[in-house]
C-alpha positions as CSV (number, residue, x, y, z in Angstrom):
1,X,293.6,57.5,221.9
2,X,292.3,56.7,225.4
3,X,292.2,53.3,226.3
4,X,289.6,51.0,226.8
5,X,291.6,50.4,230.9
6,X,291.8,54.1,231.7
7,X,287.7,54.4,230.6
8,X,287.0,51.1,232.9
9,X,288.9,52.7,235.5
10,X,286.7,56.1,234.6
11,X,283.2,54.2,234.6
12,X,284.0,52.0,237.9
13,X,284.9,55.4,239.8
14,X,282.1,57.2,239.3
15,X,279.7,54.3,239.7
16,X,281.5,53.5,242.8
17,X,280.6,57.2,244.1
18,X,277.5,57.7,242.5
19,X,275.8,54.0,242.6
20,X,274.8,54.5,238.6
21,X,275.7,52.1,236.5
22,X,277.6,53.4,233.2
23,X,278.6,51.5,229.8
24,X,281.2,53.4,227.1
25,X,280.9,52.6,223.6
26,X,282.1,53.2,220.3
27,X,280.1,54.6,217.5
28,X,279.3,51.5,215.8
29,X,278.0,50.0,219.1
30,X,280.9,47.9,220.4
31,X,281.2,47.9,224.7
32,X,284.2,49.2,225.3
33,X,283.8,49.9,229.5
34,X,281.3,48.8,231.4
35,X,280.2,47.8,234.9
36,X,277.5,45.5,234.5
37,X,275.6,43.1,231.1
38,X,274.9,44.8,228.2
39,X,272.0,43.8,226.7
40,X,272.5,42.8,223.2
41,X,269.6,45.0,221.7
42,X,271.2,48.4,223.3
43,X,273.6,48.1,219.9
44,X,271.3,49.0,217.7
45,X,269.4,51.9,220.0
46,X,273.1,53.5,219.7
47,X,273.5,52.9,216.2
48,X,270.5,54.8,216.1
49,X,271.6,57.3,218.5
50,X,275.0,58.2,216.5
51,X,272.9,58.9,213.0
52,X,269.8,61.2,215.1
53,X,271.0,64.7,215.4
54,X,270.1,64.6,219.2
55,X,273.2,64.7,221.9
56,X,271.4,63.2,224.2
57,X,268.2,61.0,224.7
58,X,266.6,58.8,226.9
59,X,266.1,55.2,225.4
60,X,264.5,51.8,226.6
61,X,265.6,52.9,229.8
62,X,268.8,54.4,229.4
63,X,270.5,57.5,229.7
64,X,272.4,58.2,225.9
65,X,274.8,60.9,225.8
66,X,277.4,61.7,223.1
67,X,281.4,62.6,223.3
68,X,282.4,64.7,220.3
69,X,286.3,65.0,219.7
70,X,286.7,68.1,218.0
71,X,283.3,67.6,216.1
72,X,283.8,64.3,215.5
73,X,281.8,62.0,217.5
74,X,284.0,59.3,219.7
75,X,282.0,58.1,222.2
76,X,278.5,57.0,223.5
77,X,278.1,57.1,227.7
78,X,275.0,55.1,228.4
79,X,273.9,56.1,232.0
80,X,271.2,53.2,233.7
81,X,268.0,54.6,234.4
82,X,265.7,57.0,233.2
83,X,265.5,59.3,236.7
84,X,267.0,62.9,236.6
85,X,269.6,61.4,238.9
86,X,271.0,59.1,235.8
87,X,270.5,61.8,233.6
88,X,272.9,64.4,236.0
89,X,275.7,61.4,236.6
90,X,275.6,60.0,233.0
91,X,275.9,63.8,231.9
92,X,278.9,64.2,234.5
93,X,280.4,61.4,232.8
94,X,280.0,62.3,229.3
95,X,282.2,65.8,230.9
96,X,284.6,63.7,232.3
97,X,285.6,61.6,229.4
98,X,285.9,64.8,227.1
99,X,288.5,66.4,229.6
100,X,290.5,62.8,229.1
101,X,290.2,63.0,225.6
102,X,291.3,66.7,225.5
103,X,294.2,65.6,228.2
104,X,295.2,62.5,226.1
105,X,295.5,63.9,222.6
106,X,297.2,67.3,224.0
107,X,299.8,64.7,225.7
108,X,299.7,62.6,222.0
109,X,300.2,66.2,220.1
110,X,303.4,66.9,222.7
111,X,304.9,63.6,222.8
112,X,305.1,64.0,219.0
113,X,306.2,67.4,219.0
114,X,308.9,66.0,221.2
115,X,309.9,63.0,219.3
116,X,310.3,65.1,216.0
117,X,312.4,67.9,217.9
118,X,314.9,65.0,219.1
119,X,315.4,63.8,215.6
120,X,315.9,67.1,213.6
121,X,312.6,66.6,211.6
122,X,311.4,70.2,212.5
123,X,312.2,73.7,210.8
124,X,313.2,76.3,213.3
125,X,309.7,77.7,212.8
126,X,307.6,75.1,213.2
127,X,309.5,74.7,216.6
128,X,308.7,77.8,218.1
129,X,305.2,77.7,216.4
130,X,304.3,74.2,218.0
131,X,305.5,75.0,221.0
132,X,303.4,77.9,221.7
133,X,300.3,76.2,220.3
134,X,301.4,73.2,222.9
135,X,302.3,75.8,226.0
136,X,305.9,74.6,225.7
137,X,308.4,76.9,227.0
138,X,311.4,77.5,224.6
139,X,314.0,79.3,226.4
140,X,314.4,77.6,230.2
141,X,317.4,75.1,230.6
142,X,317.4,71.8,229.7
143,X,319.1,68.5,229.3
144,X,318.6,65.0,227.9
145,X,319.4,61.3,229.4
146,X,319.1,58.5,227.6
147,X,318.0,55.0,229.1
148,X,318.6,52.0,227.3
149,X,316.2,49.4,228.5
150,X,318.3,46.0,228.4
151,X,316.5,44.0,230.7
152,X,314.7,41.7,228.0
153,X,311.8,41.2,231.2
154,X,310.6,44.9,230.7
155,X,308.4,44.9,228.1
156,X,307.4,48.2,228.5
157,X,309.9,50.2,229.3
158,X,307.9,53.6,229.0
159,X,305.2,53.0,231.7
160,X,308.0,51.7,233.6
161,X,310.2,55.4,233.5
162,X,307.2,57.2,233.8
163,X,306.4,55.0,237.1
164,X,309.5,55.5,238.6
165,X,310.7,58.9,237.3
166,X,309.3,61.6,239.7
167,X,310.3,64.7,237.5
168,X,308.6,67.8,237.5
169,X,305.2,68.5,235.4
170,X,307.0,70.2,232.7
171,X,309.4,67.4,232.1
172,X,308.6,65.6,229.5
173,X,309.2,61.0,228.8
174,X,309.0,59.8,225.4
175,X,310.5,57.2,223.3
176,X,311.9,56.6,219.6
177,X,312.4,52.8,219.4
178,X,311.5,50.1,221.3
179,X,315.2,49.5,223.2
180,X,315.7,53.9,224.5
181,X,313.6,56.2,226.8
182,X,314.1,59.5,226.6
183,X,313.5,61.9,229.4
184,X,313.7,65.3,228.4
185,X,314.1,67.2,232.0
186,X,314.0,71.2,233.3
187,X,316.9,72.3,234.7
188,X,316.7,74.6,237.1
189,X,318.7,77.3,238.1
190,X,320.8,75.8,241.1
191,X,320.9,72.5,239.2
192,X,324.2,71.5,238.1
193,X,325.9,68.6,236.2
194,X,326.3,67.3,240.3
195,X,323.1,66.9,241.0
196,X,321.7,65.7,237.2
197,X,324.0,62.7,237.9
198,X,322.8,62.1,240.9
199,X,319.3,62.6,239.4
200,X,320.5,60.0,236.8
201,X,321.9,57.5,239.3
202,X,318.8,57.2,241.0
203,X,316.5,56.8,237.7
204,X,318.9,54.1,237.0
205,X,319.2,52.1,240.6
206,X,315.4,52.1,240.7
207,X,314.8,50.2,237.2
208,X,317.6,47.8,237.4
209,X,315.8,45.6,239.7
210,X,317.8,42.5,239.4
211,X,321.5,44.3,239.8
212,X,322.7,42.9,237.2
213,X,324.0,47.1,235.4
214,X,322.2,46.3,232.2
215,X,319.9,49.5,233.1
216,X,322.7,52.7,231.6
217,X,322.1,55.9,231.9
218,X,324.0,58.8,229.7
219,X,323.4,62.3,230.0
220,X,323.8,65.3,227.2
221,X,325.0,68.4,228.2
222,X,322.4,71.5,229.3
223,X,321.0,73.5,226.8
224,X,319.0,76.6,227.1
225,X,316.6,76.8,224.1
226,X,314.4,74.5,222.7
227,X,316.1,73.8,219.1
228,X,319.0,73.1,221.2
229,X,317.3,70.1,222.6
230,X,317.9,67.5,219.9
231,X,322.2,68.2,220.1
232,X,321.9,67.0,224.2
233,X,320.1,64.2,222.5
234,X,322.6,63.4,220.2
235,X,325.1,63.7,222.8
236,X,323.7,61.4,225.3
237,X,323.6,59.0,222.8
238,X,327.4,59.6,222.0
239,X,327.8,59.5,225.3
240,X,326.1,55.8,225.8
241,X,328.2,54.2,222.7
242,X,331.3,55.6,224.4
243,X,330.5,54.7,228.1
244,X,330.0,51.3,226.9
245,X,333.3,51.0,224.8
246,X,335.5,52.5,227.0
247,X,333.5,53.0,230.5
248,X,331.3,49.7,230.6
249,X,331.6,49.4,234.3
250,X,330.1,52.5,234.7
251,X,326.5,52.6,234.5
252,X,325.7,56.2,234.6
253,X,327.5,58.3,232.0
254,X,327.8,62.3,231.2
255,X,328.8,63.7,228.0
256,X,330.9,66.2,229.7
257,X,332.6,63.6,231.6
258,X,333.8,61.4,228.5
259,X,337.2,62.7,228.5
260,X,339.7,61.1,225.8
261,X,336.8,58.6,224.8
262,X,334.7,61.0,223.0
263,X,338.0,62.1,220.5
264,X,338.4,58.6,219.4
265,X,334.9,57.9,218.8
266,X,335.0,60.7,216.2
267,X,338.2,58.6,214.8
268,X,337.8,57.4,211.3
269,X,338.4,53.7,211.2
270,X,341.1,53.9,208.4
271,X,343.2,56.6,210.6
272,X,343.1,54.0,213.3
273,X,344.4,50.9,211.6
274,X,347.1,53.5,210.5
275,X,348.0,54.1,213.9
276,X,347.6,50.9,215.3
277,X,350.1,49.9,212.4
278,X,352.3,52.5,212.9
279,X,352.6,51.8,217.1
280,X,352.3,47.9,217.1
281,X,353.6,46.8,213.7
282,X,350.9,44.8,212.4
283,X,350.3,43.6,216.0
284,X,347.3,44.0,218.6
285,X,347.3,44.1,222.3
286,X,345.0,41.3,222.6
287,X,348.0,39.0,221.1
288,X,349.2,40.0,224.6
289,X,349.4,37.3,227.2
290,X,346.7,37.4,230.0
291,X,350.0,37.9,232.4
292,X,351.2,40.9,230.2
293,X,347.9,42.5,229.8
294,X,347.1,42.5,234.0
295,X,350.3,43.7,234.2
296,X,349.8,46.9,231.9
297,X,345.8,48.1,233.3
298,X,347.5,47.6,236.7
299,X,350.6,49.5,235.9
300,X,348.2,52.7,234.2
301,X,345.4,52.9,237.6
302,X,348.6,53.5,239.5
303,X,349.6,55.7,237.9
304,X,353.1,54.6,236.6
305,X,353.9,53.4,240.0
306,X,356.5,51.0,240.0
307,X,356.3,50.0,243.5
308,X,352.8,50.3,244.0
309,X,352.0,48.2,241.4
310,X,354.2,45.3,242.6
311,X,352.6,45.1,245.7
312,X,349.3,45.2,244.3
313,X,350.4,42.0,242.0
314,X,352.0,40.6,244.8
315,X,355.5,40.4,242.5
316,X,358.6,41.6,243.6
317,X,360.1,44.9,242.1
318,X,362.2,43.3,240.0
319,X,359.4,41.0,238.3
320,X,357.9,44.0,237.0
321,X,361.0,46.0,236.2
322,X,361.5,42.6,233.9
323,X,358.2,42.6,232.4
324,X,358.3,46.2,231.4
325,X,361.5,46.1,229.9
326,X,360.3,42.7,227.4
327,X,357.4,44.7,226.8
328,X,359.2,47.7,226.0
329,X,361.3,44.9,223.4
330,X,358.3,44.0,221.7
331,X,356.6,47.7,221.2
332,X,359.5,50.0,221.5
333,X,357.2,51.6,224.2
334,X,358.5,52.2,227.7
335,X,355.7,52.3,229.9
336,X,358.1,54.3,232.5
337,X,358.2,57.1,230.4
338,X,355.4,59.5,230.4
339,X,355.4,60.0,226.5
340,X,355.4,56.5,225.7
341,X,352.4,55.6,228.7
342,X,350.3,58.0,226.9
343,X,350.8,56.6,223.3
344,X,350.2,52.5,224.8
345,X,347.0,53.6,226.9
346,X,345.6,56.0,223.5
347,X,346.5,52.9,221.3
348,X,344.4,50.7,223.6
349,X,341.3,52.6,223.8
350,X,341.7,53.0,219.8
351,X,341.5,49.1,219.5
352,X,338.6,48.8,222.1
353,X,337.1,51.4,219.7
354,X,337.9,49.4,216.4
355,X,336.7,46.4,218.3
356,X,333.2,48.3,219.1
357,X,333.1,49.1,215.5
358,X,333.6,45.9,213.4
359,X,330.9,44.0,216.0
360,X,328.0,46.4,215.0
């Protein structure tokens, strides 16, 4: 549970303070940290040591002490020297890596408790049951985001979060497959959907070191108990499907802010050929010239603005006027009208949905 790096790191810290030289091994006598050569005969004084009912014991020289895991023997410290000194730091030691393994598998026991909630494989009692045996709070605010890792350079993604996320103790970083983080963050009071997105922007500018946007961000709405916790889960990840179908130049999106987008999503896909039929007649917008199509997403951000729209193309009035009206020809849809503008731009997202769809 504890790796072999984080008991290096253990061993070289107190050696570096104490001057005694320490060794970690496993039961069957394999080094697993150490700070200086192990002679090869010292593997079968610990065998020995692990079957002898004594916790610790001085032998050829060394310190032995043992590291029990709920009963069940884990570890064997072997302290250098055979002074009281030795005996005092290997003893020290032997505490310290118990409080890691007590630290580690009560972080293991919540990371799973966590990872279970998010995907609906607990009963509503085992939720509030776990969470008391783990000192989890169940009814304070909380909310979701979802990071998709897309940078194929960060291997692990996880340690990378955890690096750069500075949440508070009670948040809580996990994952459920290779590609997602999940962070799974206290809200407090005075927080708002404002400052979670700023929150969110931030996570999201600090892991997408080349600039390149492939870092997203999506956000679930608040909730404020604990079985709530998996729907803000499922709704960031709505919300990350959507933001990239109809939002993909955004790189940090809300649930609460999908708008439109998170109706059509919901869409089956039969419904939408049927409408797609119904408004284009067998046609798609992407039989559209390139000319036509500039024309149109230029037309919508300005919000039906004839003359603001021609200057933005650089066209004269009348160009447009033109285009509208053999556009209007082909659809039956004048983009002048307010009715009609709304029908075009809903039939547009519903093919960028479609789209989405048949490439999974």
């Amino acid at each position: 549970m504890i790796s072999n790096q984080i008991l290096q790191n253990t061993v070289e810290g107190l050696t570096a303070i104490t001057k005694i030289e320490l060794c970690v091994m496993d039961t069957e006598g394999k080094v697993l940290a150490t700070n200086y050569d192990v002679e090869d005969e010292l593997e079968n004084f610990v065998l020995e040591f692990v079957h002898s009912p004594a916790e610790s014991q001085v032998i050829h020289g060394y310190q032995f002490f043992k590291v029990f895991d709920e009963r069940q023997l884990e570890f064997v410290i072997l302290a250098r020297g055979d002074s009281d000194v030795a005996f005092m730091i290997g003893k020290v030691a032997a505490f310290q890596i118990q409080n890691l393994l007590v630290a580690y598998k009560e972080r293991f026991d919540k990371d799973n408790f966590i990872k279970n909630l998010l995907l609906d494989n607990l009963l509503l009692v085992d939720i509030y049951n776990r969470s008391k045996k783990l000192h989890i709070e169940t009814d304070v605010r909380r909310v979701v985001l979802l990071i998709e890792m897309n940078n194929e350079k960060e291997l692990n993604g996880l340690d990378i979060v955890r690096t750069v996320y500075t949440g508070r103790p009670r948040d809580f970083i996990t994952a459920v497959d290779e590609k997602n983080i999940i962070i799974v963050r206290e809200v407090k009071e005075n927080e708002g959907y404002e400052e979670l997105s700023k929150a969110a922007k931030y996570i999201q500018e600090h892991l997408d070191t080349d600039k390149d946007g492939k870092i997203k961000v999506a956000l679930g709405t608040i909730v404020h108990e604990i079985k709530e916790v998996s729907r803000s889960y499922k709704e960031a990840r709505m919300a990350l499907d959507v933001g990239k179908i109809f939002y993909s130049d955004r790189n940090v999106v809300a649930y609460s802010n999908l708008g439109i987008g998170r109706l059509i999503y919901q869409l089956p896909i039969p419904l939408c050929k049927m409408f797609i039929k119904e408004i284009f007649d067998n046609k798609s917008p992407e039989d559209f010239d390139e000319e036509t199509l500039v024309t149109i997403n230029k037309f919508f951000e300005n919000n039906l603005n004839v003359s603001e729209t021609s200057r933005q193309l650089y066209i004269h009035r009348n160009t447009l006027v033109y285009r509208l009206d053999k556009l209007q020809k082909s659809t039956g849809l004048d983009l002048r009208i307010f009715e009609d503008a709304i029908t075009f731009k809903i039939a547009l997202m519903v093919v960028k949905y479609m789209n989405y769809m048949e490439s999974l």
